[in-house]
DODREN-728380 format. One line per 10 residues: number of its first residue (from 1); their letters; for each residue y negated, x negated, z negated of N, C-alpha, C. Coordinates in nm, 2 decimals, padded with zeros to 4 digits. Atoms other than C-alpha are relative to their C-alpha. Example, Ala and Ser with C-alpha at 12.3 -4.5 7.8 and 13.67 -1.06 7.14 Angstrom:
2
1	AS	00.12,-00.09,00.00,00.45,-01.23,-00.78,-00.12,-00.09,00.00  00.11,00.09,00.00,00.11,-01.37,-00.71,-00.11,00.08,-00.08
***
This chain:
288
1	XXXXXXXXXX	00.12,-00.09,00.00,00.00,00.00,00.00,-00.12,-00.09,00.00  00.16,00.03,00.03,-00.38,-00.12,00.06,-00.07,00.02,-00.11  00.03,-00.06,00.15,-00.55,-00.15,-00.21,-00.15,-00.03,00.05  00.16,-00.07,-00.04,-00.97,-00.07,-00.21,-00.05,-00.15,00.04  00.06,00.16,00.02,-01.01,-00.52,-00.21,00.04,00.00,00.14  -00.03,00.04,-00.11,-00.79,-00.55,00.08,-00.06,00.08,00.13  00.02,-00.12,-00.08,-00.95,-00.23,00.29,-00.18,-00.06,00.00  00.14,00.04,00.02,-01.32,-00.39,00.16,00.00,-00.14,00.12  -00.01,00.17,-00.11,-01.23,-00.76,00.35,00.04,00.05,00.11  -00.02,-00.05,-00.15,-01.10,-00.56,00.65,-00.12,00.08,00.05
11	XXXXXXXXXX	00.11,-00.06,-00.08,-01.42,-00.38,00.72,-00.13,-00.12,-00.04  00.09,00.10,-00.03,-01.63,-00.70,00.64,00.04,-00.11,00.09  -00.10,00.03,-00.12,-01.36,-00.87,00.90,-00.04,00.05,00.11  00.03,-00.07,-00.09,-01.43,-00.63,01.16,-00.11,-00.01,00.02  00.14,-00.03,-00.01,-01.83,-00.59,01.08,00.00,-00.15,00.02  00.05,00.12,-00.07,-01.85,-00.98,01.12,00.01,-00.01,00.13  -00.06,00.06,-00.16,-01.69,-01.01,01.44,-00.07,00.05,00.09  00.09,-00.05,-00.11,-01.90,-00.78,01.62,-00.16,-00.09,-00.03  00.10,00.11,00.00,-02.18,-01.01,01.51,-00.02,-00.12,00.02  -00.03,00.07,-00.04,-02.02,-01.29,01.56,-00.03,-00.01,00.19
21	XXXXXXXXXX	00.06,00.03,-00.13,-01.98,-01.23,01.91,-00.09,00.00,00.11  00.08,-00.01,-00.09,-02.30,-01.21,02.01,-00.07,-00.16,-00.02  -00.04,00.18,-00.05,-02.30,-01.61,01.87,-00.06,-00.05,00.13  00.01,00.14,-00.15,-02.30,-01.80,02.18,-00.14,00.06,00.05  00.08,-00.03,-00.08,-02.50,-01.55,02.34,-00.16,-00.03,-00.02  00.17,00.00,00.05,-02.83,-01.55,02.11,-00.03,-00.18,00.03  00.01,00.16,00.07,-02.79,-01.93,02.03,-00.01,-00.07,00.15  00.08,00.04,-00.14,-02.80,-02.00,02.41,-00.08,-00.01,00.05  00.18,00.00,-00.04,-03.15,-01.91,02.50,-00.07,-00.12,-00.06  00.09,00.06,00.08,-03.27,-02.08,02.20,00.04,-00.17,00.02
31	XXXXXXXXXX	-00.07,00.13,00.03,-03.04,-02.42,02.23,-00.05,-00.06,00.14  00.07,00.03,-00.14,-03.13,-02.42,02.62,-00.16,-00.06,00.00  00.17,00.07,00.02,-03.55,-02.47,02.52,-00.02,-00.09,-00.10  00.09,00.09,00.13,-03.55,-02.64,02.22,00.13,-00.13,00.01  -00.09,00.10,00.02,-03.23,-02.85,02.18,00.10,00.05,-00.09  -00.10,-00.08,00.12,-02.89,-02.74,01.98,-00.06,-00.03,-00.09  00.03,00.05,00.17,-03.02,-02.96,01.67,-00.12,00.07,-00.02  00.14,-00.06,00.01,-03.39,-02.80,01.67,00.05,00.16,00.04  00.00,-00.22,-00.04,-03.25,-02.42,01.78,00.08,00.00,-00.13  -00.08,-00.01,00.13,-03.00,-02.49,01.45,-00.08,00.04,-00.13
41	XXXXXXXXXX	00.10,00.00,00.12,-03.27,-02.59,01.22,-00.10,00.10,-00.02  00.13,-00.08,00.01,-03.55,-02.33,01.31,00.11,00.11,-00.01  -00.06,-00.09,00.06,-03.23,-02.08,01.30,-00.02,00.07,-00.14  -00.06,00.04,00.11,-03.14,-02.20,00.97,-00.11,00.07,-00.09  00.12,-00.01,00.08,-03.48,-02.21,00.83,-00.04,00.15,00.01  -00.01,-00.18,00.04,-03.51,-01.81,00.90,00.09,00.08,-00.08  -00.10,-00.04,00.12,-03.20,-01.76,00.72,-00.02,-00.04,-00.14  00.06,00.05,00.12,-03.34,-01.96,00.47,-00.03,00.13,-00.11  00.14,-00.10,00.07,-03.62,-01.73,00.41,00.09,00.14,-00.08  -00.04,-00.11,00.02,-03.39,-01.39,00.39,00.11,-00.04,-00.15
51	XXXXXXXXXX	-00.09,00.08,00.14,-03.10,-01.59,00.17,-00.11,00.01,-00.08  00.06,00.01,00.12,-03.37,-01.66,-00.07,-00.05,00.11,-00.09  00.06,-00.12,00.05,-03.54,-01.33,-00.10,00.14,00.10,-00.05  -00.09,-00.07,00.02,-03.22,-01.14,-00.11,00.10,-00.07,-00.14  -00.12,00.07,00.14,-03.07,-01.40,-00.41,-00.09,00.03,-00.07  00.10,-00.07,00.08,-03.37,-01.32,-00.59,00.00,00.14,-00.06  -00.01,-00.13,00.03,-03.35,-00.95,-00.56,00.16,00.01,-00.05  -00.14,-00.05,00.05,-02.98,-00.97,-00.65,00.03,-00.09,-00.13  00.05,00.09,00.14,-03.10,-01.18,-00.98,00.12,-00.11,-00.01  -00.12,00.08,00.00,-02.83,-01.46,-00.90,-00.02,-00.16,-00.01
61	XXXXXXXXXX	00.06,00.15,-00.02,-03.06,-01.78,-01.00,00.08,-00.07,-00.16  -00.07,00.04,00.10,-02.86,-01.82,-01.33,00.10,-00.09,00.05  -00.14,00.07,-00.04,-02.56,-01.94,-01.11,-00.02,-00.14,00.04  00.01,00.17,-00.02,-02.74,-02.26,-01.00,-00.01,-00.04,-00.11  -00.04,00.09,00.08,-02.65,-02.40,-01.32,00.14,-00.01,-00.05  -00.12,00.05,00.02,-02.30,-02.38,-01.29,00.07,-00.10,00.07  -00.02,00.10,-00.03,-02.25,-02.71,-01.27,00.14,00.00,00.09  -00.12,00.00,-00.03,-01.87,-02.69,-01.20,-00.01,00.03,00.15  -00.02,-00.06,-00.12,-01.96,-02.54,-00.90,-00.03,-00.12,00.11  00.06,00.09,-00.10,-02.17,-02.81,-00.73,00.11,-00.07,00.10
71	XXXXXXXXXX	-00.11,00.03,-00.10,-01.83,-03.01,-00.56,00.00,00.07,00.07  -00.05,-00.05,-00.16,-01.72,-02.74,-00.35,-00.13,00.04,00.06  00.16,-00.04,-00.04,-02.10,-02.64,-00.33,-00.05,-00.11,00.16  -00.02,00.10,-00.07,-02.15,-02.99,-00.18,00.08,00.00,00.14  -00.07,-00.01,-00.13,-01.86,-03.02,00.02,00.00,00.12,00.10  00.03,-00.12,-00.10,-01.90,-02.67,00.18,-00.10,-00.03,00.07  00.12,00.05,-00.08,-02.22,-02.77,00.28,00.03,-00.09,00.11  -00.09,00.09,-00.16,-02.09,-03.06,00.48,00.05,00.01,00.08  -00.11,-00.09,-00.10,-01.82,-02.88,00.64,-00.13,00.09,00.10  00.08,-00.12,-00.09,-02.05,-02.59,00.77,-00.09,-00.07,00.07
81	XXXXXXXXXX	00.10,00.07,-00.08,-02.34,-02.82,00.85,00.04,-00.07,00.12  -00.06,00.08,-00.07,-02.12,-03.06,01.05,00.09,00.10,00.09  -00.09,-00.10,-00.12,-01.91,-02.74,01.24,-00.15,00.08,00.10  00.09,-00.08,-00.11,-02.27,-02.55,01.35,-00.06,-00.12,00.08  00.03,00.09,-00.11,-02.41,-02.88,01.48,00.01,-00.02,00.05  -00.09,00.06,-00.08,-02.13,-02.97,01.65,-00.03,00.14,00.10  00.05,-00.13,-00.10,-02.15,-02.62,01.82,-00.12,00.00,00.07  00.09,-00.06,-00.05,-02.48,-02.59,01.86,-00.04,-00.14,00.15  -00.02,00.05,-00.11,-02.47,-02.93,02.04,00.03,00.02,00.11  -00.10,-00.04,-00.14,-02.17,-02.83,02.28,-00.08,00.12,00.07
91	XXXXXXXXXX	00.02,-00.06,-00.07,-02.37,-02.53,02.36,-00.07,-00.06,00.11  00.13,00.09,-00.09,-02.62,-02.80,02.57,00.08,-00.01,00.12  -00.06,00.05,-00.10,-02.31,-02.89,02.77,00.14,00.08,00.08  -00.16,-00.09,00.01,-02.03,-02.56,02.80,-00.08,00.12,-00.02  00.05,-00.13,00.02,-02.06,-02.19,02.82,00.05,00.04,-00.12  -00.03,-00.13,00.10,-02.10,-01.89,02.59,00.16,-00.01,-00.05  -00.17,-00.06,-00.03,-01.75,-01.80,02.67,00.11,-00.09,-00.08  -00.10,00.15,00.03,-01.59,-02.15,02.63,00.01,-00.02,-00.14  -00.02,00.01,00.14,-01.75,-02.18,02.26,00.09,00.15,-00.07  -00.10,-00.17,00.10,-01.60,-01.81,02.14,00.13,-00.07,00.01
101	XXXXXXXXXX	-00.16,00.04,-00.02,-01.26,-01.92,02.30,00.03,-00.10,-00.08  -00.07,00.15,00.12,-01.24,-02.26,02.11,-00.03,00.02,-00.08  -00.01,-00.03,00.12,-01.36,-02.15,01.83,00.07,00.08,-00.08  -00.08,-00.10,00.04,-01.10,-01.89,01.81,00.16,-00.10,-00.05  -00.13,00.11,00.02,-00.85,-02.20,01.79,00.03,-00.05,-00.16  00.00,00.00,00.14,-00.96,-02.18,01.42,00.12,00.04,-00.10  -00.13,-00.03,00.03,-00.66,-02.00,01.36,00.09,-00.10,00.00  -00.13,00.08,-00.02,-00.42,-02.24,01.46,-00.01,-00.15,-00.06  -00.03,00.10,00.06,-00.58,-02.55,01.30,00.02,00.06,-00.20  00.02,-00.04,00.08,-00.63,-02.31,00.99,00.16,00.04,-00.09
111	XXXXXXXXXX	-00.11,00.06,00.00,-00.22,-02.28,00.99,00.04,-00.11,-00.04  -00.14,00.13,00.02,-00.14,-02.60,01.04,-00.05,-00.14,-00.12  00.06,00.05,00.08,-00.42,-02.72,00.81,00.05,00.05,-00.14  00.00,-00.11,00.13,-00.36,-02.44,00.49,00.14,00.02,00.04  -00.11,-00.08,00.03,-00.02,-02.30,00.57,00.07,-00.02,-00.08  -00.08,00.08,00.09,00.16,-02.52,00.35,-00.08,00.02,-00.17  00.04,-00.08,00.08,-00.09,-02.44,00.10,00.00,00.11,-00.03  00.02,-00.11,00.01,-00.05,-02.10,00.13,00.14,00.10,-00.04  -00.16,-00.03,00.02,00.33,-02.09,00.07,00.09,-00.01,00.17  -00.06,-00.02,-00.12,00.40,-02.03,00.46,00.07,-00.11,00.06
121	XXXXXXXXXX	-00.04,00.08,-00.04,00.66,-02.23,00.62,00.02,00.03,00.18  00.00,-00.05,-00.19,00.66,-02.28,01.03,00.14,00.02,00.06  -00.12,-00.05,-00.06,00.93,-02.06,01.16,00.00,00.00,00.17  -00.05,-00.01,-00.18,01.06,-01.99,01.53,-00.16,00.08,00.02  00.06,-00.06,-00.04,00.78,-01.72,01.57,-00.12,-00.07,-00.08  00.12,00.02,00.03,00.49,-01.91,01.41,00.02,-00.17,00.09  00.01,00.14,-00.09,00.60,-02.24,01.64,-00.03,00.05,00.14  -00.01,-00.08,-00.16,00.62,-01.99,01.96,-00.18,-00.05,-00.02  00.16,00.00,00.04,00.25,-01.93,01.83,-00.11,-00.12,00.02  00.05,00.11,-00.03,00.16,-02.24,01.80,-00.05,-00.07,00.14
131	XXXXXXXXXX	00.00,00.01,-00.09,00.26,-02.33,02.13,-00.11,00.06,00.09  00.09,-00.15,-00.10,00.09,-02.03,02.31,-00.13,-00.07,-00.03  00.11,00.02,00.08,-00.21,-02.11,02.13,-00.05,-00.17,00.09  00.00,00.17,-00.05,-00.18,-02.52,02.24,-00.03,00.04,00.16  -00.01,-00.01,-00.13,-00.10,-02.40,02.61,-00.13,00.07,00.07  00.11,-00.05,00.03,-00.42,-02.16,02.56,-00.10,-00.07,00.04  00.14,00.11,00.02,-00.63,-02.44,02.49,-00.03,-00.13,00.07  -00.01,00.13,-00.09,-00.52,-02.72,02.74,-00.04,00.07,00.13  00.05,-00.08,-00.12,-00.60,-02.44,03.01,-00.22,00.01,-00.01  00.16,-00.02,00.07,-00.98,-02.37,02.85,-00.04,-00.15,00.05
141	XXXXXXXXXX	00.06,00.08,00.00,-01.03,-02.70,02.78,00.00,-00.08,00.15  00.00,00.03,-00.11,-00.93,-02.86,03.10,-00.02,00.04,00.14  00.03,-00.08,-00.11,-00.98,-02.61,03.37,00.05,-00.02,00.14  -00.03,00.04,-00.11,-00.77,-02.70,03.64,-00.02,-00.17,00.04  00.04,00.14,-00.04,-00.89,-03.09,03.63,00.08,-00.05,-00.13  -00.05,00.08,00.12,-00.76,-03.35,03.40,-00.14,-00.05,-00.07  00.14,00.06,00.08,-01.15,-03.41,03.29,00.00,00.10,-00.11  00.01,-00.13,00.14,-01.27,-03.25,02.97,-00.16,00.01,-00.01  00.18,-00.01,-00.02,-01.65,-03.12,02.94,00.03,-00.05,-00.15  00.06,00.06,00.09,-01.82,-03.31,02.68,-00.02,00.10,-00.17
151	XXXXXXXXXX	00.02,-00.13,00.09,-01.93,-02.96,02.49,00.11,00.05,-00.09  -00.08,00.00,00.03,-01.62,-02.87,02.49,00.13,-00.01,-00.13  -00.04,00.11,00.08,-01.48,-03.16,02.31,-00.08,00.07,-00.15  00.04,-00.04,00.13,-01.76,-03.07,02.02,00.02,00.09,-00.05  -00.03,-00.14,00.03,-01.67,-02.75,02.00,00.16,00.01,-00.05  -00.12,00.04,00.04,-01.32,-02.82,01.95,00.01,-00.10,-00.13  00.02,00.11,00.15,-01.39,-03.07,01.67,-00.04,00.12,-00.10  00.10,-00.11,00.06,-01.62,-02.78,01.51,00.13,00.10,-00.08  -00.11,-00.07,00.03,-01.28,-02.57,01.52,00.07,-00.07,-00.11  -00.11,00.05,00.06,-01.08,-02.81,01.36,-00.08,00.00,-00.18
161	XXXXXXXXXX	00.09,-00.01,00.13,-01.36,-02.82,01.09,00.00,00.09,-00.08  00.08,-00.17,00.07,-01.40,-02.45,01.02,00.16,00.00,-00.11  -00.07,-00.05,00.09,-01.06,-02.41,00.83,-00.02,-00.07,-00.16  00.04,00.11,00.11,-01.15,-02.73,00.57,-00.16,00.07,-00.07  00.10,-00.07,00.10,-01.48,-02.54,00.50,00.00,00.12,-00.08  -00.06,-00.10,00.04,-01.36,-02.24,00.48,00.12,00.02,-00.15  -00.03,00.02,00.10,-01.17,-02.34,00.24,-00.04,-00.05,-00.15  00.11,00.04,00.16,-01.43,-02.50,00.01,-00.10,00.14,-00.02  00.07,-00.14,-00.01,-01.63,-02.15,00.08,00.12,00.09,-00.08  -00.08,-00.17,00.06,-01.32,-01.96,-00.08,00.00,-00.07,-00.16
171	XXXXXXXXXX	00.03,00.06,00.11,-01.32,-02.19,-00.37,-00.09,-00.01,-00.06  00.11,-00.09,00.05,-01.69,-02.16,-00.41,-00.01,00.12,-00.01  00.03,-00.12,00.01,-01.71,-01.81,-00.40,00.12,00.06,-00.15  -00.07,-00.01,00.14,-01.43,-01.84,-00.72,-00.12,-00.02,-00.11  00.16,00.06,00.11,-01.77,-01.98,-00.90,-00.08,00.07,-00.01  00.20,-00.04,00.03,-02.06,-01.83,-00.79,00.00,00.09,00.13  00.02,-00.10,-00.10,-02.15,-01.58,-00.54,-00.04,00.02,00.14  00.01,00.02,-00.18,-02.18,-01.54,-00.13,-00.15,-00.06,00.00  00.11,00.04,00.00,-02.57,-01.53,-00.20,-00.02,-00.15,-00.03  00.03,00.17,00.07,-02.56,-01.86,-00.40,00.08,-00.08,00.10
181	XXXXXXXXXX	-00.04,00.05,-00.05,-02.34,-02.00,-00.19,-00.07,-00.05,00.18  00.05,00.02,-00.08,-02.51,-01.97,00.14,-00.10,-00.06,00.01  00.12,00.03,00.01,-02.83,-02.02,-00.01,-00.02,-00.19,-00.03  -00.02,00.12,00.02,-02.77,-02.37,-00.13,00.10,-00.07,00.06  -00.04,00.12,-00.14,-02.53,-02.52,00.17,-00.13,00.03,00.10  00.14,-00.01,-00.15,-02.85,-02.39,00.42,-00.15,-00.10,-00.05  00.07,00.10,00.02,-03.08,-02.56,00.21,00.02,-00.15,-00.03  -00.08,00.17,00.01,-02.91,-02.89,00.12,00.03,-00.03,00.18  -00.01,00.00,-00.18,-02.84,-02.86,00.54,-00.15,-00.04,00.05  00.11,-00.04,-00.08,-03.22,-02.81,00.62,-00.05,-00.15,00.03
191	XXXXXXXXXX	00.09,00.13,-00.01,-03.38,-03.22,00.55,00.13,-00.04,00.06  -00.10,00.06,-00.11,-03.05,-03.34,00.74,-00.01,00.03,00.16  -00.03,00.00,-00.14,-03.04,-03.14,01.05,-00.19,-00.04,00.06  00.16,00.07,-00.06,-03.47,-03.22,01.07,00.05,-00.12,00.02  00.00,00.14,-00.03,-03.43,-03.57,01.03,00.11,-00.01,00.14  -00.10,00.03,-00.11,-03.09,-03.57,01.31,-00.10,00.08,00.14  00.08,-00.07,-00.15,-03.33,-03.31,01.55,-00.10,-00.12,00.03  00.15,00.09,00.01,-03.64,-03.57,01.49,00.08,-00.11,00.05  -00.09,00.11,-00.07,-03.38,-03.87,01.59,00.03,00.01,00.13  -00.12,-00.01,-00.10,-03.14,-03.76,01.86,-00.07,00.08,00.09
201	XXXXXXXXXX	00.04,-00.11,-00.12,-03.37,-03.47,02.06,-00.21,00.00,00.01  00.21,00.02,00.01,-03.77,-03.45,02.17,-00.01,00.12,-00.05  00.04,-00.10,00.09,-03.95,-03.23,01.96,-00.05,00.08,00.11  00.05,-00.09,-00.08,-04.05,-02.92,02.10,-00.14,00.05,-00.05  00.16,-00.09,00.02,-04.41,-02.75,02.14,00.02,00.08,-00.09  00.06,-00.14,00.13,-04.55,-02.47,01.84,00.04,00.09,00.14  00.03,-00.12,-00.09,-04.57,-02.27,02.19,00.16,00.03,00.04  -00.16,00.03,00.01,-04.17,-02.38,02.26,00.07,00.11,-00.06  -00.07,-00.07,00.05,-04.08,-02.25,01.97,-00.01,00.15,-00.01  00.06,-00.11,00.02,-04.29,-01.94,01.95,00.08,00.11,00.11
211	XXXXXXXXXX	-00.02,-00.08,-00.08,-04.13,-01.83,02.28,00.16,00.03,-00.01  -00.16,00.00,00.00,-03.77,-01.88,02.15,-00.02,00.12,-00.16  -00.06,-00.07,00.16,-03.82,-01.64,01.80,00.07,00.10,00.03  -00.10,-00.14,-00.01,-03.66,-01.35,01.91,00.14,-00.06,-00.01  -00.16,00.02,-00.01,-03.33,-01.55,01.99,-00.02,-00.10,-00.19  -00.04,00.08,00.15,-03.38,-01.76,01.64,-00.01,00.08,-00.10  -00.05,-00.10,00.03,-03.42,-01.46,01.49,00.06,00.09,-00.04  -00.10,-00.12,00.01,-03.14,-01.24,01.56,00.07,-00.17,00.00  -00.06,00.12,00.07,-02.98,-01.60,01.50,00.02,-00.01,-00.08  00.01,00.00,00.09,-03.11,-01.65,01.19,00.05,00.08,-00.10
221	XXXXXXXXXX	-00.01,-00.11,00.03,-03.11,-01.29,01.06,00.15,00.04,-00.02  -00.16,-00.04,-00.06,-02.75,-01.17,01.20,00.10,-00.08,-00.05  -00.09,00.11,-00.03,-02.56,-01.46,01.24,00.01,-00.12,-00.14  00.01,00.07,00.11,-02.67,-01.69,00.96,-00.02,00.11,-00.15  00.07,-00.06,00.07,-02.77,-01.44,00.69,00.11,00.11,00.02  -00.10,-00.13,00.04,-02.58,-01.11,00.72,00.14,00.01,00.04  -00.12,00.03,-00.05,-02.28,-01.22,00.91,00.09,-00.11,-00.11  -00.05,00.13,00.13,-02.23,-01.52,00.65,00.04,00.05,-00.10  -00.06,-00.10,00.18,-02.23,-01.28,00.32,00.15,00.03,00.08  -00.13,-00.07,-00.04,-01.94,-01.06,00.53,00.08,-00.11,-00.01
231	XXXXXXXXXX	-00.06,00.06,00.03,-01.79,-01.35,00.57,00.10,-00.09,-00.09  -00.07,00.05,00.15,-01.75,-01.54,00.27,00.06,00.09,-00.10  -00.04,-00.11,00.11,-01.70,-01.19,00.10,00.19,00.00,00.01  -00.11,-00.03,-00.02,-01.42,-01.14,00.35,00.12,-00.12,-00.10  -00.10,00.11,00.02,-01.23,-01.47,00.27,00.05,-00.02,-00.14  00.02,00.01,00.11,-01.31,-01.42,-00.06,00.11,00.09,-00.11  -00.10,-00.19,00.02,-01.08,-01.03,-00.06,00.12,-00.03,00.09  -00.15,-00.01,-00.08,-00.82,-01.17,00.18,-00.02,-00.15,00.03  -00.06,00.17,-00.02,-00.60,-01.49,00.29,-00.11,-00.01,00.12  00.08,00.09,-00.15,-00.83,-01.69,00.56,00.08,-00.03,00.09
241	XXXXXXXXXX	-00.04,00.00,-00.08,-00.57,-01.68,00.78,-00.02,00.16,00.08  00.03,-00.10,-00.05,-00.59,-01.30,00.79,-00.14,00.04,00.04  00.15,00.01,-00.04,-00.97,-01.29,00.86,-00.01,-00.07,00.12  00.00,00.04,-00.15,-00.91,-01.51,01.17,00.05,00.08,00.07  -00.06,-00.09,-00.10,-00.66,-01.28,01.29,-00.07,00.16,00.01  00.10,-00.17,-00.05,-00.92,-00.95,01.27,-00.13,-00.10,00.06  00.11,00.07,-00.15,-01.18,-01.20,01.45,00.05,-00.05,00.12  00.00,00.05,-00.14,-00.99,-01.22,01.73,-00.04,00.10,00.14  00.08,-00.07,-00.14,-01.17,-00.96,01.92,-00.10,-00.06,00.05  00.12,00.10,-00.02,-01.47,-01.21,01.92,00.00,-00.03,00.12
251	XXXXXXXXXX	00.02,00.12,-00.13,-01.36,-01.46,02.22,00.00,00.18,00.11  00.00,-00.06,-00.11,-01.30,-01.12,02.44,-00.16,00.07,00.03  00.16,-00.09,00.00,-01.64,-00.93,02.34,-00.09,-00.12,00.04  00.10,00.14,-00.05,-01.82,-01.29,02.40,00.02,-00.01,00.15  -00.04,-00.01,-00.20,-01.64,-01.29,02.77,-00.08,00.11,00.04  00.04,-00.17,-00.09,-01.74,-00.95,02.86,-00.19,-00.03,-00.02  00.12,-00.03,00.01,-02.11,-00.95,02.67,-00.06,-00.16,00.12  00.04,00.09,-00.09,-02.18,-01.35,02.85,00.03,00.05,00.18  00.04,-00.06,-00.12,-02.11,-01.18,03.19,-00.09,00.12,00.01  00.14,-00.09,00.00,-02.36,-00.88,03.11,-00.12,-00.05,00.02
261	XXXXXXXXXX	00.16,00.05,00.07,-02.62,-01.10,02.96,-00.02,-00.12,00.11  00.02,00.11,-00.09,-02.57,-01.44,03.13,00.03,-00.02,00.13  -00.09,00.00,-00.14,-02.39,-01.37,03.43,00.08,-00.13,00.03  -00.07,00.07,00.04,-02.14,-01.58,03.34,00.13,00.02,00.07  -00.14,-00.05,-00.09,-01.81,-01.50,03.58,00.10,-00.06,-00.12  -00.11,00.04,00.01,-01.49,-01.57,03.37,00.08,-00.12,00.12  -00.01,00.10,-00.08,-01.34,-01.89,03.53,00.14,00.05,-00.02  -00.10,-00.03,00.03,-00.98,-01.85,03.59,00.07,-00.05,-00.08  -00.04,00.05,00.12,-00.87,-02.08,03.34,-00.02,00.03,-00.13  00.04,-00.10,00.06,-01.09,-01.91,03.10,00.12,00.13,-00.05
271	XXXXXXXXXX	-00.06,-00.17,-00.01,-00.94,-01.54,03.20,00.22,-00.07,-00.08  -00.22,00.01,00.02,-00.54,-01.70,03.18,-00.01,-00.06,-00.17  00.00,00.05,00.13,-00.59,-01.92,02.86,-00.04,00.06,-00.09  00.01,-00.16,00.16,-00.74,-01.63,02.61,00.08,00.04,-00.03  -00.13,-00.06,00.02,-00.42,-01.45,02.67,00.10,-00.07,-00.09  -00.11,00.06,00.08,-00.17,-01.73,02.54,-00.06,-00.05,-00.20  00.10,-00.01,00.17,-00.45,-01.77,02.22,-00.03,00.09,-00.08  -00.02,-00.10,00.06,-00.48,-01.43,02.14,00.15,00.04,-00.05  -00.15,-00.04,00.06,-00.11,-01.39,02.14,00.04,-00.09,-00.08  -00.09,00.06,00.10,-00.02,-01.68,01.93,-00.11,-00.01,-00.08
281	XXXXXXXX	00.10,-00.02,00.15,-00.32,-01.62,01.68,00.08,00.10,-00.06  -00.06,-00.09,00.09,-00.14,-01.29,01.65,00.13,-00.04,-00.08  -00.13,00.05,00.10,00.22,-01.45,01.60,-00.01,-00.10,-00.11  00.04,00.14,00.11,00.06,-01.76,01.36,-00.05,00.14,-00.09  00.04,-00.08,00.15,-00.10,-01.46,01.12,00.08,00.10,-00.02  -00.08,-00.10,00.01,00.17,-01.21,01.17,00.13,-00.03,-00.13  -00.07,00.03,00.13,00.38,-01.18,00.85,00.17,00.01,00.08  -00.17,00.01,-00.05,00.79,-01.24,00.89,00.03,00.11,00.03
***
């Protein structure tokens, strides 16, 4: 039987994902004018603002002194910092489409990273999975050529990232709460990704940025900010493996909305490789 926890993390599962996959789409506009690292940070810094106000109103400033917490505090920060950069990078060099799809590979390092933690041992139908999943991702990633896009590549690392933070995110949220948690890896994030945008990318015009707020925005707002609570709530109410497997409508709603929005055609390596990754996300989170 369901119980009201597990029925709470499946409708914050679901409500992320549709926010999720608009992801790529928003974060494209803005990563195209300014640069991934500078469309991250002016993201960020709008999420900032809402995180703060909303930890405030939900009187949760007592929890920055539980010390105990700071570790995973810390290391969650790292993780997440080091998975959206890497993203927002690859978006400079790889489509919409391509980030949803490898990012959905989260599943499968999130397995082979945690399963063993999680008591699960890899049977016939979670190695099929595997496979599918692997065969998935050598189609995506390679497209018919033996080259690999650069983007790609980052985006793929990003993946392999997301289960390791995710995991300090479920362990933080044993401490202290989604608000505190977001709130302090986005700000401990913010004098890092400036100083790496100010290094690695040319600064963009006041006029630059002005013309990118709408996509930083519904960036910020959405995606960093109200999609992030759901998130961590979810992972928080159910296994993190089953939270990947209700965000796998993501990579398809990202295909479909990037050809609306961007006119983006599905490439046929694309179209074929989703299929063997959807199906072996489902057999890697499907119970015996």
């Amino acid at each position: 039987m369901t119980s009201n926890n597990d029925k709470r993390g499946e409708f914050y599962a679901l409500s992320l994902t549709l926010i999720e996959a608009w992801f790529p789409i928003f974060a494209f506009f803005s990563v195209a004018a300014l640069g991934g690292l500078h469309a991250y940070f002016y993201s960020l810094s709008i999420a900032v603002f809402f995180l703060f106000v909303y930890w405030l109103v939900r009187g949760k400033q007592y929890e920055i002194r539980q010390r105990s917490a700071y570790k995973n505090l810390a290391l969650t920060s790292l993780y997440i910092t080091s998975l959206f950069a890497l993203t927002f990078i690859g978006l400079q060099y790889t489509s919409a489409t391509n980030v949803a799809i490898i990012l959905f590979l989260q599943i499968l390092f999130s397995y082979l990273f945690l399963g063993k933690n999680q008591g699960e041992s890899l049977n016939r139908q979670h190695s099929v999975g595997a496979v599918l999943m692997t065969v998935g991702a050598l189609l995506v990633l390679f497209r018919g050529t033996w080259q690999v896009n650069i983007g790609d590549l980052l985006v793929l690392l990003a993946a392999m990232i997301a289960p390791i933070a995710n995991a300090y995110q479920k362990k933080s949220r044993a401490q202290v709460s989604a608000e505190t948690i977001l709130l302090v890896r986005s700000v401990i994030a913010l004098p890092f990704l400036f100083l790496l945008a100010y290094l690695f990318e040319d600064s963009p015009t006041w006029q630059q940025i002005q013309l990118q707020w709408p996509w930083l925005l519904l960036t910020g707002f959405l995606v960093f900010f109200v999609a992030k609570i759901l998130w961590v709530e979810a992972i928080h109410l159910l296994p993190i493996t089953k939270v990947n497997a209700l965000y796998a409508f993501a990579p398809l709603m990202t295909m479909g909305l990037a050809y609306i929005v961007l006119q983006e055609v599905p490439s046929w390596s694309q179209v074929i490789g989703v299929l063997p990754i959807l199906l072996g996300g489902y057999l890697i989170t499907r119970k015996h």
